[in-house]
N, C-alpha and C positions, 0 to 999 in steps of 0.2 A: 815631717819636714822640720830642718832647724830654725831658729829664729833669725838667722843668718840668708838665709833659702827667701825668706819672706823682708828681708830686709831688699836684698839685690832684687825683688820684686817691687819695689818704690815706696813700702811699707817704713816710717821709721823704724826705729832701735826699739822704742816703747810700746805704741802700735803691734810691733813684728814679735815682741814680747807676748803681749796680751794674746795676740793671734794663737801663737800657737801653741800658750797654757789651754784655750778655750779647745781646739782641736785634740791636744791630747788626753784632755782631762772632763770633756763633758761641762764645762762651764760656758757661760753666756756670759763674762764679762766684757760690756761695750767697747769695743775697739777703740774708739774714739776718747777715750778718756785720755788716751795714752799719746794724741794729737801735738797737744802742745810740750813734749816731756822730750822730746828728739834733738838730737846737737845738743845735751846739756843745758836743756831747758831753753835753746835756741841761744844761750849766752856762752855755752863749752862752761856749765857749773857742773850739777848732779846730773852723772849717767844717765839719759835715758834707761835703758837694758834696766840699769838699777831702780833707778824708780817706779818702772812700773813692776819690778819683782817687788818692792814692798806696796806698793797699792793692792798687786795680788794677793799678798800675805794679809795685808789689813779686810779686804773682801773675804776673804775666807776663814781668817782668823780673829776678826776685828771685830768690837764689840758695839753694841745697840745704844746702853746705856751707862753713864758715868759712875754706875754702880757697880758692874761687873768690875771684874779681871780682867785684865789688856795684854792677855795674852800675842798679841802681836807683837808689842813691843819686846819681848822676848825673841822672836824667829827671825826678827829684824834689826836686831843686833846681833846675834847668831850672823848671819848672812855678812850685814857691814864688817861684822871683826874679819871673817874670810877674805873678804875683799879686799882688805884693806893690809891684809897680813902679804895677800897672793901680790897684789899691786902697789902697794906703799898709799895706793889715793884713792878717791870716790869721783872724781872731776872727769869730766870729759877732756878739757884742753890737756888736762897733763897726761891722761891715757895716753893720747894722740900725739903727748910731745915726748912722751917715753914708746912710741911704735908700737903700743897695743893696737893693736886693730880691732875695728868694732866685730869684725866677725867674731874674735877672740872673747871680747868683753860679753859680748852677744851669749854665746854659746857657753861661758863659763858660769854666768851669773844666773841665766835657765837654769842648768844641771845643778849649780848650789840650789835654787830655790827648791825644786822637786826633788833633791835630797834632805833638806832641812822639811818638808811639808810631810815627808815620809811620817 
């Protein structure tokens, strides 16, 4: 199912993110993390879709201790440059005000993350 699929199911953007990283990929990441992160952080700021593709990146990539390597921080600028290159923005109001549609943002910034996670 796309993230899209579970969106028009009453799922947020973030939410409908996590869901269905968790479904494809054998992860348990709580759905619920991804609650508040829908409409752009409910203000039309950072993507939902987007945000929780790098909360996923930080869960699985993301470190314990301030002594490691922060390897996240690498997959997630990886990702934001795409986004930003593909879109001009990271914002929800301007997606919306340039007719992105979230299905689009939805569906595009899944398939960057499980491309970049590869």
């Amino acid at each position: 199912m796309k993230v899209s699929d579970y969106h028009k199911q009453g799922y947020n953007c973030a939410e409908a993110m996590i869901k269905t990283y968790n479904e494809e990929h054998g992860t348990n990441i709580p759905v619920s993390l991804g609650s508040g992160m829908g409409s752009g952080f409910t203000s039309g700021s950072l993507c939902g879709a987007i945000s929780a593709a790098t909360m996923i990146i930080g869960y699985l990539k993301g470190r314990e201790e301030s002594t490691e390597g922060n390897m996240a921080r690498g997959y997630t600028k990886e990702m934001m440059d795409a986004i930003r290159e593909k879109y001009n923005t990271h914002l929800c109001r301007d997606l919306k005000a340039n007719k992105i549609t979230c299905e689009e943002i939805e569906n595009y910034t899944y398939d960057l993350l499980v491309d970049i996670l590869k």
